[in-house]
C-alpha positions in Angstrom: 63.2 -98.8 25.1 61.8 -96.6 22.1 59.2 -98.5 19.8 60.0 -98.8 16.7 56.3 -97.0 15.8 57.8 -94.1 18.2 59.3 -92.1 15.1 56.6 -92.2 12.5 53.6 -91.9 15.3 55.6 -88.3 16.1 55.4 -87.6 12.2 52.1 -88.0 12.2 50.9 -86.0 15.0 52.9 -82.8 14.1 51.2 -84.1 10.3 48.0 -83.6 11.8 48.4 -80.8 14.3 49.9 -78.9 11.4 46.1 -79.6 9.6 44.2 -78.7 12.5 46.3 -75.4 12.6 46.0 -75.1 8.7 42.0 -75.1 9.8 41.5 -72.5 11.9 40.2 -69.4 10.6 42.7 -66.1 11.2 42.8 -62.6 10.8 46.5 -62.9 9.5 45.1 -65.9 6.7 46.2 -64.2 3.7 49.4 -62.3 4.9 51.8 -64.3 3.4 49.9 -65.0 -0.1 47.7 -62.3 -0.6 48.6 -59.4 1.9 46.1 -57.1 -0.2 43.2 -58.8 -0.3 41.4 -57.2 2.1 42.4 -53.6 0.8 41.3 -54.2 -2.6 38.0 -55.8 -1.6 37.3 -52.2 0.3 38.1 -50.0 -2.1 35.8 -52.5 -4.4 33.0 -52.3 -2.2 33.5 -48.8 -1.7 33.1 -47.6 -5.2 30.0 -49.7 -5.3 28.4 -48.1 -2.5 29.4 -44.7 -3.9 27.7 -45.4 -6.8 24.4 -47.0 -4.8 24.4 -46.6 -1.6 21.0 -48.5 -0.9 24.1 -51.6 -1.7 25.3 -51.1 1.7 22.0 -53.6 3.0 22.1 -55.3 0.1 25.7 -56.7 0.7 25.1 -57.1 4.5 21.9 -59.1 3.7 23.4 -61.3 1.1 26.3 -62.5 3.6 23.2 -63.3 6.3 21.4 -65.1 3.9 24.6 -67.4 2.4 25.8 -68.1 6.3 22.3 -69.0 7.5 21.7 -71.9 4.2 25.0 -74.5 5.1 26.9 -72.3 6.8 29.6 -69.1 5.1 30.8 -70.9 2.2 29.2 -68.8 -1.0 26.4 -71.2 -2.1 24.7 -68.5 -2.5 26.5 -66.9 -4.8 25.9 -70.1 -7.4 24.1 -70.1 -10.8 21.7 -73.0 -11.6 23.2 -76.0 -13.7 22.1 -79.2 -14.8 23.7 -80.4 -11.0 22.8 -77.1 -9.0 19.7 -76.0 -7.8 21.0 -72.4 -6.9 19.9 -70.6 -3.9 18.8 -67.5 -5.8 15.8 -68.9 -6.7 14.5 -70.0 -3.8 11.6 -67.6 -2.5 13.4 -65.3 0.4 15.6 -64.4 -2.3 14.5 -64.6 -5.8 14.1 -61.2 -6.7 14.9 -59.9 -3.7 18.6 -60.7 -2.5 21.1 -58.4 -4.8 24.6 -57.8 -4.8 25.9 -61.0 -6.7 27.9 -58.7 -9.3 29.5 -56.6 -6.3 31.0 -59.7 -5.0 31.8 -60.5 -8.6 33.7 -57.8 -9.2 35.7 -57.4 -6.1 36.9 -61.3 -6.4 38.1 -60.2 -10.2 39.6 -57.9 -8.5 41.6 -60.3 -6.2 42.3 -62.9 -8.8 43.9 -60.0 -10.6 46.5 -59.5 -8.1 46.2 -63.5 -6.7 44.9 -66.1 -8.9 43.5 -68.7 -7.0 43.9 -67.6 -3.6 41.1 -65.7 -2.0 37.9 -67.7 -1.1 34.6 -66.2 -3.0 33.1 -66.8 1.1 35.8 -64.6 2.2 35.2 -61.8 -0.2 31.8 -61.8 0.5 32.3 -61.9 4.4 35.0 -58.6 4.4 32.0 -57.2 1.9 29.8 -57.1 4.8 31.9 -55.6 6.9 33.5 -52.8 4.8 29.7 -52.1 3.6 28.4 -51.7 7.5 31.7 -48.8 7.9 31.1 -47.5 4.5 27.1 -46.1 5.6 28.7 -45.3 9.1 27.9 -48.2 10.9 31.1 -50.2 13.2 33.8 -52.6 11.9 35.3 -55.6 13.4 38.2 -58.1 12.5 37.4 -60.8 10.4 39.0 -64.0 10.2 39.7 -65.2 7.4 40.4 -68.7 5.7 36.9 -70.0 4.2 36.6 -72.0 1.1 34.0 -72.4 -1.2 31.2 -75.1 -2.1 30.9 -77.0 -4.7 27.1 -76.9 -4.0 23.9 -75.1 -2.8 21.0 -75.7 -0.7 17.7 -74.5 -2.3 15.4 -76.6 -0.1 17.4 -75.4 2.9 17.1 -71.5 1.6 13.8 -72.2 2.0 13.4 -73.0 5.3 16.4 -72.2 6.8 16.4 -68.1 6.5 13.8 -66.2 8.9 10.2 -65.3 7.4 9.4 -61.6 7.8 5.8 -62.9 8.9 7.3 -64.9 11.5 6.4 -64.4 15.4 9.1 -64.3 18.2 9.3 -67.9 19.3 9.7 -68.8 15.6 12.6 -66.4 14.8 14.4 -67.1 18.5 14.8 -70.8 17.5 15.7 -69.9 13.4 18.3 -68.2 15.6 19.0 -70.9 18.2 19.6 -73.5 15.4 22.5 -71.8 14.2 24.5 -71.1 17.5 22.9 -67.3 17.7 21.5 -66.0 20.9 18.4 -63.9 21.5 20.7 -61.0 21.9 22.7 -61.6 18.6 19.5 -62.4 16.7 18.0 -58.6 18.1 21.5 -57.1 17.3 21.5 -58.9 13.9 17.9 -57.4 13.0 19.1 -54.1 13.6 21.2 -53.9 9.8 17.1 -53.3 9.0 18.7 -49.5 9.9 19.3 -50.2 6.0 17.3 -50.5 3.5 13.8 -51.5 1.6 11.5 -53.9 1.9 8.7 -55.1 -0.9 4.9 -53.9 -0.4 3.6 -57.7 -0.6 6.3 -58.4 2.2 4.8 -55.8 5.2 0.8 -55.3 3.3 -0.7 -57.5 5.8 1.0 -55.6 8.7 -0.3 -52.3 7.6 -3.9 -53.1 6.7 -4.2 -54.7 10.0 -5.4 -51.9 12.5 -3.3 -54.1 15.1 -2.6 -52.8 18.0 1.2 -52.8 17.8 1.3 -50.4 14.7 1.3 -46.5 14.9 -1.9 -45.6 12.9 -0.2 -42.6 11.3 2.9 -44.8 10.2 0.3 -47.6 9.0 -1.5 -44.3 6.6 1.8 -43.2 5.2 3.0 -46.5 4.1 -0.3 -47.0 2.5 0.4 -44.8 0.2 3.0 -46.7 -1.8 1.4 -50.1 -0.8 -1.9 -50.6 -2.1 -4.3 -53.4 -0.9 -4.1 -54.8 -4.4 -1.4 -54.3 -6.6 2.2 -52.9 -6.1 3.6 -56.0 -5.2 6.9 -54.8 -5.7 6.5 -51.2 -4.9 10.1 -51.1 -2.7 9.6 -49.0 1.2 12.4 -47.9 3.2 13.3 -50.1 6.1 14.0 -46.8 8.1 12.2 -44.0 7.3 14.3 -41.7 9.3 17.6 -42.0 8.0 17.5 -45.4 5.2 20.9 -45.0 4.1 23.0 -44.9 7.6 24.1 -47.3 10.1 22.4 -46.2 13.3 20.1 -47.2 15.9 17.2 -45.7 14.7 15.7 -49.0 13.8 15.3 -49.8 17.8 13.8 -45.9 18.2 11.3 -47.4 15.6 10.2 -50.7 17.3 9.9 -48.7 20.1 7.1 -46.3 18.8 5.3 -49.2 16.9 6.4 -48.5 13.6 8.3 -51.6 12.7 8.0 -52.3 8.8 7.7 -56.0 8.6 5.9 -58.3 11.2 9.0 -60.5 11.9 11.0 -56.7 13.4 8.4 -55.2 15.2 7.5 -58.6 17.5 11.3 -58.4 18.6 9.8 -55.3 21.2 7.5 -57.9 22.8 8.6 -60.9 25.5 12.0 -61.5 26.3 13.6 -59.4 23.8 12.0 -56.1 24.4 13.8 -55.4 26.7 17.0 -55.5 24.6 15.1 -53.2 21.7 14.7 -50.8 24.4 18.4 -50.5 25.5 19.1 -50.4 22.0 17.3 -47.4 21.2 18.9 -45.3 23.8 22.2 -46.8 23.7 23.6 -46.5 19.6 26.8 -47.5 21.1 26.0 -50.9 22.9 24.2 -51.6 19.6 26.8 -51.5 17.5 29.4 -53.4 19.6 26.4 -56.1 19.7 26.2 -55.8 16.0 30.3 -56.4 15.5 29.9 -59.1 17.4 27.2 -60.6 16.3 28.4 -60.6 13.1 31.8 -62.1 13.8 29.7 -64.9 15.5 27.4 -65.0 12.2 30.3 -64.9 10.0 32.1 -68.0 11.1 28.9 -70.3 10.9 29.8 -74.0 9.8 32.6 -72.5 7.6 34.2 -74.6 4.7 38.0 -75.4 5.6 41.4 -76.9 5.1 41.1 -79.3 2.1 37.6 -79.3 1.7 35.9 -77.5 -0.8 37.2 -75.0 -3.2 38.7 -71.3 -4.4 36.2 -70.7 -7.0 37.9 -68.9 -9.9 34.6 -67.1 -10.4 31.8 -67.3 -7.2 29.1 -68.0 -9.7 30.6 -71.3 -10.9 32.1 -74.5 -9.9 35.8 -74.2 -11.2 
């Protein structure tokens, strides 16, 4: 005998496998609706990058620093309102964190061609990738399918994103808490291939006459870092090679001439072991670094009917 309940219980569960489907992020997301999206987002970032290529970090970092604060969802990307305390103020990345008129400009881009369709989080997430393969560094497929928030997370900006001062244990469980492994969080550091850091950020590592900094690396960054002064006096990550992806970060570590605190303690305890393969082995680094991003990338994302498409990814529709 069929229950009467039999018909409409059916209904329901293809209903609600069809949602749980819907929520899934996939590479093929935007096929049907927007099947350039992820082109035009690449030449965007492209051109920016052509014009500055010092944006290359500066993208990668901004798309770290929105999935680590409630996940990939663009808070980050919010001004302040009467109702938002935006993350851009919070101290890792008030005048720091750059790139918010990049990811503008690609989403104007997109609404161009697809009003209303392509996710600010998304933008910013194919950003990060297109900006790692425009300075030579891998790709990786993205999935795709993130929607944005209707809010940010200033108190969890600051306490959330890793401190360059910080020691290993710290940084290992910043990492834990959001599903990364030791591996991915080593991996993850080595985008610091790219780009500059502030004198105030690495003066107390290069005064220190520590043992785990080269003394003639510690002299030559003086010279742009004063004791006093020069706060904001900017230093290349990578002295090497600043502007492209390689492994020369880990060759860094290696020799004790780490800029900031929180990069060289990653060639001490259970991770220098990992800094060492690194530096002879640019290849295994940057198949740890795809995947470690993928991983970062998909952080407590926004889907199905929560959240929004923001119209523009500074403000609430």
């Amino acid at each position: 005998m069929i229950s009467r309940f039999a018909i409409p219980l059916i209904s329901l569960m293809v209903v609600l496998s069809t949602i749980c489907c819907q929520a899934q992020l996939s590479t093929t997301f935007y096929d049907a609706r927007c099947p350039n999206a992820p082109t035009i987002i690449r030449n965007s970032i492209r051109r920016a990058i052509s014009a500055e290529r010092r944006m290359a970090a500066s993208l990668i970092r901004l798309h770290f620093h929105d999935c680590f604060v409630q996940g990939c969802d663009a808070s980050i990307l919010l001004d302040e309102t009467a109702t938002i305390q935006s993350e851009k103020t919070a101290a890792p990345n008030d005048n720091s964190v750059r790139g918010y008129e990049v990811i503008e400009a690609a989403k104007r881009e997109v609404e161009r061609a697809c009003p209303g369709v392509v996710s600010c989080a998304d933008v910013l997430t194919l950003a990060a990738r297109d900006a790692s393969v425009a300075v030579g560094g891998p790709s990786w497929s993205v999935r795709l399918g993130r929607r944005d928030s209707t809010t940010a997370n200033r108190g969890a900006a600051n306490t959330d994103l890793p401190s360059p001062f910080a020691g290993l244990d710290v940084l290992i469980d910043a990492f834990d808490k959001k599903g990364l492994t030791a591996r991915d969080m080593v991996a993850l550091s080595g985008a610091h291939t790219l780009g500059q850091s502030q004198c105030f950020l690495f003066r107390g590592r290069i005064y220190s006459n520590g043992t785990d900094i080269d003394a003639g690396f510690a002299s030559t960054r003086r010279r742009g870092c004063p004791q006093t002064g020069g706060d904001r006096n900017l230093a290349a990550l990578d002295l090497v090679t600043p502007n492209s992806f390689d492994n020369n970060y880990f060759r860094n570590l290696v020799q004790r001439k780490g800029l900031l605190q929180s990069d060289q303690v990653l060639f001490s305890g259970e991770t220098a072991t990992i800094v060492s393969q690194y530096s002879g082995n640019p290849r295994t680094f940057a198949a740890d670094f795809a995947a470690a991003m993928i991983k970062m990338s998909e952080i407590q994302p926004t889907l199905g009917q929560d959240g929004i498409i923001r119209n523009t990814c500074s403000a609430i529709n």
